[in-house]
C-alpha positions as CSV (number, residue, x, y, z in Angstrom):
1,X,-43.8,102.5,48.4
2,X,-44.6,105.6,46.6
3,X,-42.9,108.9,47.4
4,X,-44.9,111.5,49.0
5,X,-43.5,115.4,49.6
6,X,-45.2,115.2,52.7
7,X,-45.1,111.6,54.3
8,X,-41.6,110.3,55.0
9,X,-41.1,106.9,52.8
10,X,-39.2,105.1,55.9
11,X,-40.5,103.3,58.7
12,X,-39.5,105.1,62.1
13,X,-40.5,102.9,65.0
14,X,-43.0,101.1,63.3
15,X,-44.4,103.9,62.3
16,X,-44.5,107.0,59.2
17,X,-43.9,110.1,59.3
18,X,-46.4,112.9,58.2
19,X,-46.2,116.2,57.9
20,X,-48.8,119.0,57.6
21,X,-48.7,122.7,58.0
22,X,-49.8,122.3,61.8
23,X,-47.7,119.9,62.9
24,X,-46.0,116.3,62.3
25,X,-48.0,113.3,62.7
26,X,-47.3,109.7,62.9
27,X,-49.1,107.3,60.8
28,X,-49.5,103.3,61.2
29,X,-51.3,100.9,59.3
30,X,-51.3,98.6,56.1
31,X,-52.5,98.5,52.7
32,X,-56.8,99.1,52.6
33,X,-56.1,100.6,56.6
34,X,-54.0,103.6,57.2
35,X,-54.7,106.3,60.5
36,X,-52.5,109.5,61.0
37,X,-52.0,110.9,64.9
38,X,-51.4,114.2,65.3
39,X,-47.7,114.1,67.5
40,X,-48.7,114.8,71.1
41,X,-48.0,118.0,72.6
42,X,-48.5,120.0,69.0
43,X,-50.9,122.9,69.5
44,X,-54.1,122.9,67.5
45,X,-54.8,126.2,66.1
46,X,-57.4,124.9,63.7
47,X,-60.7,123.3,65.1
48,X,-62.1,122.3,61.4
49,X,-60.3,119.0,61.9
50,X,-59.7,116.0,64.4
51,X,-56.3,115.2,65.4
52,X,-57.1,111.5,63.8
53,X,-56.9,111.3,59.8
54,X,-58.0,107.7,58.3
55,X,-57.6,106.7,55.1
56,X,-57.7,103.5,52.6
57,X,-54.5,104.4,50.7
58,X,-51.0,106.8,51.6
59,X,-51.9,108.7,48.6
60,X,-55.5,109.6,50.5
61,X,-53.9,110.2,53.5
62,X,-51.3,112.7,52.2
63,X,-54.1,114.4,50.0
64,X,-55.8,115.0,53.8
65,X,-52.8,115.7,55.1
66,X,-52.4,118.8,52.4
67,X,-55.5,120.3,52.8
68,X,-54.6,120.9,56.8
């Protein structure tokens, strides 16, 4: 796997790690089928967005993930 600065390159739980600046999120999936959750209980201060993130590839998903 590719290193991103902002998704954790181990699998926790059967899941990834995420990280964004309003919170952590846990992402599951395989290649061609990735989704981030926003961690439950984080406050969302920003409305412009749904706490669900989906993506083909990791690289799209932390390029989302970076924007928010």
């Amino acid at each position: 796997m590719k290193n991103y600065y902002n998704i954790e390159c181990k699998k926790f739980h059967g899941y990834y790690v995420g990280y964004s600046k309003c919170g952590i999120w846990h992402i599951h999936g395989n290649t061609g089928a990735w989704s981030a959750y926003l961690k439950s209980g984080q406050l969302v201060t920003n409305m412009a967005f749904a706490p669900v993130l989906h993506g083909s590839t990791l690289a799209e998903l932390s390029k989302k993930l970076e924007r928010i």
